[in-house]
N, C-alpha and C positions, 0 to 999 in steps of 0.2 A: 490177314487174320490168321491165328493159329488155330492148325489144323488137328492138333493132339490132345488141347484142352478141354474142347467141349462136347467131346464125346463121355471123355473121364467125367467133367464137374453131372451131364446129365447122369450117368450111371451113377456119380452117388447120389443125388437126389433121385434117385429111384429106389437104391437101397433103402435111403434115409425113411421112404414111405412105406419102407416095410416093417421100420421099427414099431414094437407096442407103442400100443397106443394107452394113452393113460386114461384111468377109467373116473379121473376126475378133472379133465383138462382145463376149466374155467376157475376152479379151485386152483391149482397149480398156479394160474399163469394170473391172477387178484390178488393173490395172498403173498404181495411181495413188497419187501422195502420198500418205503417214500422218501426222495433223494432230501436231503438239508440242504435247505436255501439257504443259512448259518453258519454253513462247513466252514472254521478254520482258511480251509484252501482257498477258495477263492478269491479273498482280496489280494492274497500273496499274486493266482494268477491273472486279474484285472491289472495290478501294477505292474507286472509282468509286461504285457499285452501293450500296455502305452511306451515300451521303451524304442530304442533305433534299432539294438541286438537282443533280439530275442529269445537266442538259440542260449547265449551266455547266460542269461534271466531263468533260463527254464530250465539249466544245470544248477543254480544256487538255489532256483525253485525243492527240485530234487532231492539235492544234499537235502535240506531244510526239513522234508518231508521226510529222510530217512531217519534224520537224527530227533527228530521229535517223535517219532511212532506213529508219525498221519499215513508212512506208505503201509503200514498194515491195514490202512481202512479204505475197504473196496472202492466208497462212494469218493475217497479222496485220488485214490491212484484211476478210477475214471474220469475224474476234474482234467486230471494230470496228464494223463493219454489224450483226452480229448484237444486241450490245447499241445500237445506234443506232435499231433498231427497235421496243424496247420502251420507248425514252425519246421519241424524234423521227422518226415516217418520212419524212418529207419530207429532216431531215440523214440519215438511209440511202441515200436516192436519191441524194443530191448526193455523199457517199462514193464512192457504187458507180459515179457515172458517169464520177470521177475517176480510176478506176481502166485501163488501157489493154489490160490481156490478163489479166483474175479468172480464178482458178481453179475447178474446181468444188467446193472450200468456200464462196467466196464467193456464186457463182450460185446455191448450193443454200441458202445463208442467205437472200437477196432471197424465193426461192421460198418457206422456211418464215413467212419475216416478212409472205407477202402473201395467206395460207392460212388458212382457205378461199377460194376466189373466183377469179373470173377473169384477174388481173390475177398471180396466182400462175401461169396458164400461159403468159400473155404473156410471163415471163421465161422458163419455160421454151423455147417458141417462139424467141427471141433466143438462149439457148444454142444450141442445135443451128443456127442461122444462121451463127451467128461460129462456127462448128467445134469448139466446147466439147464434151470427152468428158463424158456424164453418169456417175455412178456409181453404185452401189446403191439407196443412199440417194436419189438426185432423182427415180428412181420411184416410190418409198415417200412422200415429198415430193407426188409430182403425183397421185399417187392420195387423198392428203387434202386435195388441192386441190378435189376433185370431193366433199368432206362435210358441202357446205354446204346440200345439201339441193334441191327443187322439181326440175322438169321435168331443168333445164339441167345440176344434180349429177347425177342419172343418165344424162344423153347422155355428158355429161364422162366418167363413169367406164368406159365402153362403149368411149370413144376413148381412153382412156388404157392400158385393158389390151390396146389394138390394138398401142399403141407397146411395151409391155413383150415382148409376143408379139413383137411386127419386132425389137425387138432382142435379142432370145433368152432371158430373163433372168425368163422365168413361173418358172422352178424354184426360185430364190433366196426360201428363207423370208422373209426380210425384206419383198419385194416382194408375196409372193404373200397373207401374209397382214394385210400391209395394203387390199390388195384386196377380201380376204374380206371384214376388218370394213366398208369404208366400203359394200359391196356390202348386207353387214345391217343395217348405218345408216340406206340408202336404201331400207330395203323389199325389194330384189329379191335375193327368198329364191334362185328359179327359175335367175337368175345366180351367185349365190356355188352352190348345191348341186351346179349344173354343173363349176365348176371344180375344189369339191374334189371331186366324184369321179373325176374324172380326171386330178385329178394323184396321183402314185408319189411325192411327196417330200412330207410332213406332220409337222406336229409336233403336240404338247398344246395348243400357243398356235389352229392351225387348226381343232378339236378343240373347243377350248372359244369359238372365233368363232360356229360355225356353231351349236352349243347355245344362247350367251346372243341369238345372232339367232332362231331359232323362239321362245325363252322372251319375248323383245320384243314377240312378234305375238301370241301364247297359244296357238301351236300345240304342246300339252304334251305331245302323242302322238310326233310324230315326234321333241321334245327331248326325252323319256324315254327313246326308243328308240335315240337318237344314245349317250346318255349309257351306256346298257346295254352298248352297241357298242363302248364305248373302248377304246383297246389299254392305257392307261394314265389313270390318273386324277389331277388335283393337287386340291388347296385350291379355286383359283376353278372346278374343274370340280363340284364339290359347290356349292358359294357359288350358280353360275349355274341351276342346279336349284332349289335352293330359292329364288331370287329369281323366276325365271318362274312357282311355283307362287304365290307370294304376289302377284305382279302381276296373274297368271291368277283371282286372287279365289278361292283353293284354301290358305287358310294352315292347316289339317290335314296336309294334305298335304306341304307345304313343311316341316313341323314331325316329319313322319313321316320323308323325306328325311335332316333332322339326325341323326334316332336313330338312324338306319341307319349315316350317317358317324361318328359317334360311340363307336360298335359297332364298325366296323373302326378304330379310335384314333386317330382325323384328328385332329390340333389347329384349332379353329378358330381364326380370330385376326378382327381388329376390323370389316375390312368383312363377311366371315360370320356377326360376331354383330346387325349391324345389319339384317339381314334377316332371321334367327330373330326379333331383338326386333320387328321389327315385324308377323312370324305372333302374335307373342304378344299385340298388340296388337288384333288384328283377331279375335282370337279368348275375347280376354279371360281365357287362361291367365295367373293370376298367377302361378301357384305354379311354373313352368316360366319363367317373368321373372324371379322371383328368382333363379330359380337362374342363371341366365345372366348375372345382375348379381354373385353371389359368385364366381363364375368370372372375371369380370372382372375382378375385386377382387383374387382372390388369385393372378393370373396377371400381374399391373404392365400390363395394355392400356392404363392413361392414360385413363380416362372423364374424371379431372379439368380432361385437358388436349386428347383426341381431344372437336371439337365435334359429329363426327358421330353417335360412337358414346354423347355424354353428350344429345344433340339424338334420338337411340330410346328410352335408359331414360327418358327425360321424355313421349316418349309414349307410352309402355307404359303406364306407372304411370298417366299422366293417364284413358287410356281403360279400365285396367281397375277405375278411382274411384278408385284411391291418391294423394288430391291432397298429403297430407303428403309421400308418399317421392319423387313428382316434384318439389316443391318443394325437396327434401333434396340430391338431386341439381344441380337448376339453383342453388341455393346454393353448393353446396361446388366448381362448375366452376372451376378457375383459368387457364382458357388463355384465347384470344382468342375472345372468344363475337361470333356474326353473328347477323342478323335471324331467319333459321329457328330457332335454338335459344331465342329470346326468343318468336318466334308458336307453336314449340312448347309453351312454359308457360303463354301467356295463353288459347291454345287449348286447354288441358286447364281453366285455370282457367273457362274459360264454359263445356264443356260440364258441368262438375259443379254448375254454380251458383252461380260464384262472379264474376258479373261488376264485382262493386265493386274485390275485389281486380284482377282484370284492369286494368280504369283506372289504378289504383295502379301497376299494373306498369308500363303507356304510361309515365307520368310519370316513372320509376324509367329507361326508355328513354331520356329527352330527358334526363334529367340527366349517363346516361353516354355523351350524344352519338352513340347508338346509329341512324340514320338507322328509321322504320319504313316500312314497304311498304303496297300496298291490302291484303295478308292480315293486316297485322296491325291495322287500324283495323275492318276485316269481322269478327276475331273480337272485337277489344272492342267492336264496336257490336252483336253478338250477344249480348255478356254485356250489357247496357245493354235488352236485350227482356228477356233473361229475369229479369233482376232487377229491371224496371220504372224503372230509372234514367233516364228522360225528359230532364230538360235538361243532364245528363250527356252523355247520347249526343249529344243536338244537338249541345254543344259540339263534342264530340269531332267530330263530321262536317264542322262548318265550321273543325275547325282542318284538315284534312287539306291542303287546296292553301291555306289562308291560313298555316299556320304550315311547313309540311313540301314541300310541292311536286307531292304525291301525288294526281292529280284522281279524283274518287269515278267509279267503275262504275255499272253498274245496280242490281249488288245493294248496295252502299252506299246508294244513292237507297230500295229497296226496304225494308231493314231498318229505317231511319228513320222512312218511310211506316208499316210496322207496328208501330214501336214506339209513335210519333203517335196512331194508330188503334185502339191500345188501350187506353190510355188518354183514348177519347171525343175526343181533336182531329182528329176526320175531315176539316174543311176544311182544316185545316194539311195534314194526309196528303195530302190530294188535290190540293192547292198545289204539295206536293214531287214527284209523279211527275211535273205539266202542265209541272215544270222541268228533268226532264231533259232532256239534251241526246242521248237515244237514246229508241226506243219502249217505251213498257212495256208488258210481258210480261202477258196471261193471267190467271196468277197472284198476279201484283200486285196489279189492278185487284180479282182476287175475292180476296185478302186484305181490303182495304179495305172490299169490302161486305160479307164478314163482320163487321169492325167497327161496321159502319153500322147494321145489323140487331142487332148487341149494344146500342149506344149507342142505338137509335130516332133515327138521324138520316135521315128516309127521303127529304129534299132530294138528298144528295148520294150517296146508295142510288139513286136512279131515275137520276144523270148516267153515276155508274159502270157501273149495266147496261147503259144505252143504249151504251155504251162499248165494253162488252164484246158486246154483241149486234152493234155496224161491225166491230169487231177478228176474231172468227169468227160472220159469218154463216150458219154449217154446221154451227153445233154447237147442237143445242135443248135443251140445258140453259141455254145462256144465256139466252133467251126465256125459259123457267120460273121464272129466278131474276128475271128484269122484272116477270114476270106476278105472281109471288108477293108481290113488292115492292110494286108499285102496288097491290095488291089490300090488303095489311094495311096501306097507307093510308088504305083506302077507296075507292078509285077505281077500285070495277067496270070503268067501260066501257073506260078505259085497257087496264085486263087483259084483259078480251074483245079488244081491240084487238089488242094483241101477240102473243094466243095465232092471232089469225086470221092473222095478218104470217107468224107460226112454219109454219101452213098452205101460207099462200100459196108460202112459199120450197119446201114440203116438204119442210122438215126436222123426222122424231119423236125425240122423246128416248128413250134408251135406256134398257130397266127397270132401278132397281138400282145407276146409277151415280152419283158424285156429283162435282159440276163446279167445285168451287172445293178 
């Protein structure tokens, strides 16, 4: 993180709170333009928007707008920023600095195009300079400036509801419950709990902030008791219940939740079933999956074509062992399928056992040019253990940054190592951890002497203890498993040796436990 910015950006918004304050701030900030739905601009950028090159479209856009007089009109050259920024920021800046007196559409476009992050209040900071009235919106705007998270989005958001407070405009829902969420975004329960209870103007939207904020942290006592509290209930204020209980690692609960809604004749719709299905998954309720998948069905939700909601029946089924009906599903998907709903099926396919299939699927991946990620080489190198697919997996491991871009983790180094090691290539194994490029883990290391001690390799059984005995010299299981080793070599005094070392440090192993 830089360490020179945000001392600056908070000193100016501490200045910024010393500017006059306007003695009609609600006047100011209603009494402004209402953008045209109409504008000339827009169909020019809609057609824009459907081409291959848009960078090209949005310079003849440009021209277009200079030579007709639309860039003198604020509400136009805001159209124009706006889409400028999701093609080219650098041509948004150069738009906007063309500009001689932007309105606040325009200002508050730069602001959203440069959100989260600091450089989002930097604009803001320039508005309020040049005497630019802000409107509703630029605070809702500067409050998601501050949800990018660490130390600095929570100072930011501290100073930002300073500015909403100096210019009167805490009571405007819009503002207020942007604040909320980015307040539960950041952690700081303590802050959003404070404002809503104090403020007299709330809606369902505040209501259901501050719920799915305790259900994020798994405090389910106070979001049960929020929720019990409601003056009014909607769809995501159920949704946000049963998703905190399922997060909170309570999917009974979460599952008990639905019946309840259900009861009183809630319809759910797509993102509430995705969080029933995945109580159902964690719970290995099939017979309550199904049903939630004919309800799907016979209600037109779009499983065929929603990836999210066809990306939960796929792992329901996978985890409740129905590897046919998750298959059946990721089959018949016809929308635009992404990575998670493909590591959704290769992940069911390994853990049921089927890691040959799996691979198959990689391959089935690169054919429909489908990019994969580390989760999804981790679950087919997974399926490559369990099915003992050894030069399989290799391959699969050294295509990842040779063929795809993807450089392996630790646990890809790991899973290799044991797939190596179980099948008796312990010096291979122990090749592949001395190369990673991070430390291995613990675990690792006594993976491998497990192997070592299956296989009678007890060369590279005595380097990996030795290994594991510098790695935690505090833990005297590791000593034991030294002592144990050398000794079913043969080499009493070695083991005498280690067990005295184990003394000397005084460290005793604990009765009963076991260390690999």
């Amino acid at each position: 993180m830089q360490t020179t910015q945000p001392p600056k950006l908070l000193k100016n918004l501490h200045k910024l709170t010393q500017l006059p304050q306007s003695p009609t701030p609600f006047k100011t900030l209603h009494n402004l333009p209402t953008p045209n739905p109409t504008h000339p601009i827009l169909p020019l950028l809609r057609r824009a928007a459907q081409h291959h090159h848009p960078i090209n479209d949005l310079r003849a856009v440009h021209a277009h707008t200079i030579t007709s007089g639309l860039s003198a009109d604020p509400f136009g050259a805001s159209r124009l920023i706006k889409f400028s920024l999701q093609t080219s920021p650098a041509y948004a800046r150069a738009v906007f600095a063309s500009i001689d007196h932007p309105d606040v559409y325009t200002w508050n476009a730069m602001i959203a195009g440069h959100s989260p992050g600091p450089s989002a209040v930097r604009y803001y900071f320039n508005m309020r300079a040049r005497a630019a009235p802000p409107n509703n919106y630029t605070f809702a705007l500067l409050a998601k400036a501050a949800a990018g998270g660490g130390d600095m989005g929570r100072s930011l958001v501290r100073e930002v509801h300073g500015q909403v407070v100096k210019c009167g405009v805490e009571e405007l829902l819009v503002v207020k419950n942007t604040l909320l969420r980015v307040y539960c975004e950041l952690g700081l329960l303590k802050e959003a709990e404070l404002m809503f209870g104090l403020s007299g103007n709330l809606d369902i939207i505040s209501w259901n902030t501050m719920l799915s904020g305790y259900g994020r942290i798994g405090d389910l006592k106070i979001a049960r008791n929020l929720f019990e509290r409601m003056p009014k209930r909607s769809l995501a204020s159920w949704t946000a219940l049963i998703d905190a209980f399922v997060t909170a690692g309570h999917p009974l609960d979460a599952l008990r939740v639905f019946d309840r809604m259900r009861a009183q004749r809630v319809e759910p719709d797509a993102v509430n079933l995705v969080s029933v299905l995945k109580a159902c998954a964690e719970t290995s309720m099939l017979h309550v999956g199904r049903s939630v998948h004919r309800y799907i069905d016979r209600k037109g939700l779009g499983r065929e074509v929603n990836v999210v909601l066809a990306t939960a029946l796929v792992d329901m089924y996978a985890k409740c062992g129905c590897v046919d009906a998750a298959v059946e599903v990721f089959d018949g998907f016809r929308g635009k399928a992404d990575v998670v709903l493909w590591n959704a099926m290769i992940g069911g396919l390994t853990v049921n056992g089927h890691g040959k299939d799996a691979v198959d699927l990689l391959k089935r991946m690169r054919e429909r040019e489908i990019p994969p990620n580390g989760s999804t080489f981790l679950s087919v190198l997974c399926g490559c253990v369990h099915s003992g697919e050894v030069e399989c997996g290799v391959e699969v491991f050294e295509s990842m940054k040779r063929d795809h871009g993807v450089e392996p983790q630790r646990e890809h180094y790991g899973c290799v190592a044991n797939l190596l090691g179980r099948v008796g290539r312990t010096r291979e194994a122990e090749s592949m951890l001395l190369g990673m490029p991070m430390e291995v883990t613990a675990s690792q290391w006594g993976a491998l002497m497990s192997a070592c001690k299956m296989h009678g390799d007890t060369e590279v059984e005595e380097r990996v203890g030795r290994r594991m005995v510098k790695l935690e010299p505090h833990d005297g299981g590791r000593y034991v498993l030294l002592s144990n080793a050398l000794a079913a070599a043969g080499r009493w005094d070695d083991a005498r040796i280690t067990r005295v070392a184990m003394e000397d440090q005084g460290v005793k192993k604990e009765a009963g436990c076991s260390f690999i």
